[in-house]
C-alpha positions in Angstrom: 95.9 -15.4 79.0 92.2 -14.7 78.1 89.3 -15.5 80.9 88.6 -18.8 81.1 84.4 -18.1 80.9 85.2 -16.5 77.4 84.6 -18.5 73.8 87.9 -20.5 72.9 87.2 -18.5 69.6 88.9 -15.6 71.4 92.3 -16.9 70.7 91.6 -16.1 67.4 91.2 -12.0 67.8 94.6 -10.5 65.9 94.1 -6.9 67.1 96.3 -5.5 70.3 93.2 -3.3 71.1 91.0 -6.3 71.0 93.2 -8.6 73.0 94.5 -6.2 75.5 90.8 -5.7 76.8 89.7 -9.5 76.3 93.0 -10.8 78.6 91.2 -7.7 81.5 87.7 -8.7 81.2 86.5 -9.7 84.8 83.2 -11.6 86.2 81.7 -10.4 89.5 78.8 -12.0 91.2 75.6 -9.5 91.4 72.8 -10.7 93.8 69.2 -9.2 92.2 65.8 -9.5 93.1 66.0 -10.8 89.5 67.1 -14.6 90.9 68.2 -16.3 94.3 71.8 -17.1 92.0 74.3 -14.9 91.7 74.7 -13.6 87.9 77.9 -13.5 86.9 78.4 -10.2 85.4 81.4 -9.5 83.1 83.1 -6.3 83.3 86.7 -4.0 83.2 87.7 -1.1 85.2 90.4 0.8 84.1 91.7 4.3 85.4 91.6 5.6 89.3 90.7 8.9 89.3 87.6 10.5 91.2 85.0 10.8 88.5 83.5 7.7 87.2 82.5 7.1 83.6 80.1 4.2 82.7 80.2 2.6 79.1 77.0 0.8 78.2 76.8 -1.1 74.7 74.3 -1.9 72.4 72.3 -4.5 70.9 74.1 -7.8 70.7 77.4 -6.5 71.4 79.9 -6.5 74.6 82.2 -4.4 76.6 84.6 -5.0 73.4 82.9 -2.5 71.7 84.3 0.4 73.2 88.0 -1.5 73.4 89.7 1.9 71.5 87.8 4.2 73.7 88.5 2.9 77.6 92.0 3.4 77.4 91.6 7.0 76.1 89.2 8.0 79.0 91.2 6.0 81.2 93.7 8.4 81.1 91.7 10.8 83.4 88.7 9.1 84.9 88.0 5.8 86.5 86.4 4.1 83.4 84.0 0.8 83.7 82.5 -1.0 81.2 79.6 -3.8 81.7 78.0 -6.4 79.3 74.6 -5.7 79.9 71.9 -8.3 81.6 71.8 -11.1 78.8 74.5 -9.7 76.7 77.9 -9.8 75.7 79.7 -12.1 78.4 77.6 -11.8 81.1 76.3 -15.4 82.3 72.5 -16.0 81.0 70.4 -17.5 83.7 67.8 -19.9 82.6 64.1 -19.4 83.1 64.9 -15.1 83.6 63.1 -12.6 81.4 65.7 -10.2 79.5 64.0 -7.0 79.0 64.7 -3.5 79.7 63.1 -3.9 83.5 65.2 -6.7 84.0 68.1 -5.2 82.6 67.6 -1.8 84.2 67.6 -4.2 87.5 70.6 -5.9 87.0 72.5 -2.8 86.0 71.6 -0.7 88.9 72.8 -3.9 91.7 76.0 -4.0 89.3 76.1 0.0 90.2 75.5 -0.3 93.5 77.7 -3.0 94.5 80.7 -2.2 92.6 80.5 1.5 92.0 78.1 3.1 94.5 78.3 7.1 93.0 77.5 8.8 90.7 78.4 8.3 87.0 79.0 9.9 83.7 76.5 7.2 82.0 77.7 6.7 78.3 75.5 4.8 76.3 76.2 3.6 72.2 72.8 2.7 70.4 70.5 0.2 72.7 73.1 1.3 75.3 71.6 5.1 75.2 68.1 3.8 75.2 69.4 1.6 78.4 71.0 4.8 79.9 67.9 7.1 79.8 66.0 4.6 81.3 68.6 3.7 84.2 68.9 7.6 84.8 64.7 8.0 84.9 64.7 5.6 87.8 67.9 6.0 89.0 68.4 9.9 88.8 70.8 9.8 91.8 73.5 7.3 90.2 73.7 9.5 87.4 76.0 13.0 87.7 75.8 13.0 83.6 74.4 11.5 80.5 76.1 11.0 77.2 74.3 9.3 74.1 76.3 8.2 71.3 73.8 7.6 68.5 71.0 6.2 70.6 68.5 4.3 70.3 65.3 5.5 72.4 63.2 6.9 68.6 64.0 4.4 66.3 65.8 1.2 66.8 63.5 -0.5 68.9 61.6 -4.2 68.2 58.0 -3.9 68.5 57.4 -6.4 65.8 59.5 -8.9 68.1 55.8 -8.9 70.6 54.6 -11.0 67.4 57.6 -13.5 66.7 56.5 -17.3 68.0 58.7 -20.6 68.4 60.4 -22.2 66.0 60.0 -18.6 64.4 62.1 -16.6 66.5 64.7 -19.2 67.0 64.9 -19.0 62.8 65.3 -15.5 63.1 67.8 -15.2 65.7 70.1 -17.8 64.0 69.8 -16.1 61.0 71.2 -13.0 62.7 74.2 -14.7 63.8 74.9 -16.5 60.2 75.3 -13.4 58.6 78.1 -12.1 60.8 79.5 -15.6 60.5 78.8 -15.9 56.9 80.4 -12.2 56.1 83.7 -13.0 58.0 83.8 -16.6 56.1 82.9 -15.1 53.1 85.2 -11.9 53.5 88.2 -14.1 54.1 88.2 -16.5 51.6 87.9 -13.9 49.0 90.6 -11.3 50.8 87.7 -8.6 51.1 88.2 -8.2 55.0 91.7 -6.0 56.1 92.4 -6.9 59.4 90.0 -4.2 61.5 87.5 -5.2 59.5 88.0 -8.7 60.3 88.1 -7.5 64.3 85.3 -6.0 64.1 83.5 -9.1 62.9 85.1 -11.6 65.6 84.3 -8.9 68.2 80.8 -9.4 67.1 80.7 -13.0 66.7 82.1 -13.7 70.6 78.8 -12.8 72.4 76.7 -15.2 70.4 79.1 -17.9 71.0 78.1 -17.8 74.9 75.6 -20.5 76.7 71.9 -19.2 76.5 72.4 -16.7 73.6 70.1 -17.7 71.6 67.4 -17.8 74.1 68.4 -14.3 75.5 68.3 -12.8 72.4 65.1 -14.2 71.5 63.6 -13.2 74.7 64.6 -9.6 74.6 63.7 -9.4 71.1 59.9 -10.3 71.9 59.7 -7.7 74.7 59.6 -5.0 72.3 62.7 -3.9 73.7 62.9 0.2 74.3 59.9 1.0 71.9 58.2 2.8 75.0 60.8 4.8 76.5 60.1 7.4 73.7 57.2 9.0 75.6 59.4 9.8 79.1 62.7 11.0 77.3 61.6 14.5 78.0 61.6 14.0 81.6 65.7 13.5 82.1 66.5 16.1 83.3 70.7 15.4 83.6 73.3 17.3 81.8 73.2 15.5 78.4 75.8 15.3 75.6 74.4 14.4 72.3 77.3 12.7 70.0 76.1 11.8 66.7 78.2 10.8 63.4 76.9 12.5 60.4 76.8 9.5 58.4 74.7 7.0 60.3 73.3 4.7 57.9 71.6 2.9 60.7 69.7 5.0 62.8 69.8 7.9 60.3 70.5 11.4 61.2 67.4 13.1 62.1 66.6 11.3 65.3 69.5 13.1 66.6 67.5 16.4 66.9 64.8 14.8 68.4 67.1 14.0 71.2 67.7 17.4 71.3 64.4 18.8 71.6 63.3 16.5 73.9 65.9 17.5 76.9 66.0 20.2 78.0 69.8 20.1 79.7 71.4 19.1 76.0 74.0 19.8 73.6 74.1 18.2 69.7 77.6 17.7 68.7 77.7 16.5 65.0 80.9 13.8 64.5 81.5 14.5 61.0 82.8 11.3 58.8 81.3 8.8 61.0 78.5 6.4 60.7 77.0 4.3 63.2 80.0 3.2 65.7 82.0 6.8 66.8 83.3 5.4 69.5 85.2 2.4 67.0 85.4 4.5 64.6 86.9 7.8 65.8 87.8 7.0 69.7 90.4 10.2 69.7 87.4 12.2 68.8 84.7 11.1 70.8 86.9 10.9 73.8 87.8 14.8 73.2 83.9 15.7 72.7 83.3 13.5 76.7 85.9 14.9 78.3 84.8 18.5 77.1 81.2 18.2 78.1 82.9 16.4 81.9 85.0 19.7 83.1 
């Protein structure tokens, strides 16, 4: 049985990978600064060993993201996965502002109730650009930082500051439609296999949640991480750089940035991957964490 809190449109997810991690999702309760009510923050835990690894996603995704990797790392380390303040499955309070402060917030009460020591941080695309910034101002919840083609350089919505109503509404329904549109479209004329068509539910669920649209908007006009570029040479944590050689999204050359930029760092190059390692090649990028961990 799935959660009752997630879209009915769940039932509809095919893959054992994808459905084994829906049926575990949890909600706790996190009390923040951020609101007198309680946000209900969706999560999994899975593993019970003594280090702790923490998966943060990226834009408009969800815990499911990384449903290929958490058992792998499970294996050895306490794994935990959170959908990220106004994301994924987490419950979107009215009248809040989603940005990274308030996101950085939320995250670090999640940590502190729930967790409370230090992590292995692992952060995919917006997630990395959330990591860096949770380990800045939280250097003693993090033991270790792992980016998986980040965002922090590139990837970032300053344009967003000048989106205006009924404009960004248009613009964030229009991002939705053309994940709808391509799993419609890719059925109906037998271009989708069936990860392909996982994939595409997977990203569809999130945006099917109360308050998604306003979320999204609201994040999107922050700016989102377009400043963090400027402190990224102050971490100062053990950092593994995993990047896949054929990111068409990001590109490739922001990766040695990263590496320039910290000090405490090592670029490992995934070949035959693009933007999503941790989808595409879990076996891999589980190998390349638990390396840089011992």
């Amino acid at each position: 049985m799935f959660p009752d809190f997630l879209p009915q449109e769940v039932n509809l997810l095919s893959n054992n990978d994808s459905i084994y991690l829906a049926q575990r999702i949890k909600r706790y309760p996190v009390l923040t600064p951020l609101s007198p009510q309680a946000i209900a923050t969706a999560y999994v835990k899975q593993g019970n060993a003594s280090q702790t690894i923490l998966l943060l996603h990226g834009f408009d995704s969800s815990i499911l993201e990384f449903r290929r990797l958490i058992p792998l790392l499970a294996t050895k380390y306490q794994t935990w996965a959170i959908d990220l303040f106004g994301f994924g499955f987490t419950a979107r309070l009215p009248n809040l502002s989603y940005n990274p402060q308030t996101i950085r917030e939320h995250l670090y009460y999640f940590w502190l109730n729930l967790i409370n020591r230090p992590v292995i941080l692992v952060g995919a695309s917006m997630g990395g650009a959330t990591a860096i910034d949770f380990t800045l101002n939280h250097p003693e919840a993090v033991q270790r930082l792992v980016l998986i083609n980040s965002v922090g350089y590139s990837g970032s919505f300053p344009v967003g500051k000048l989106l205006f109503e009924p404009i960004d509404k248009i613009a964030v329904e229009f991002w939705r439609q053309r994940r709808i549109q391509s799993l419609f479209w890719g059925k109906n004329l037998g271009l989708l296999n069936s990860d392909l068509e996982d994939v595409l539910r997977c990203a569809i669920l999130p945006s099917l949640m109360p308050g998604w649209e306003e979320a999204i908007g609201n994040f999107t006009r922050s700016g989102g991480y377009e400043l963090l570029k400027r402190d990224i040479t102050l971490v100062d944590r053990p950092t593994l750089i995993l990047w896949g050689e054929k990111d068409d999204v990001l590109g490739t050359e922001v990766a040695y940035k990263f590496k320039k930029a910290i000090a405490n760092s090592q670029l490992v190059w995934l070949s035959e991957v693009g933007h999503t390692p941790q989808w595409e090649r879990p076996q891999l990028v589980a190998k390349k964490i638990m390396n840089f961990i011992i």
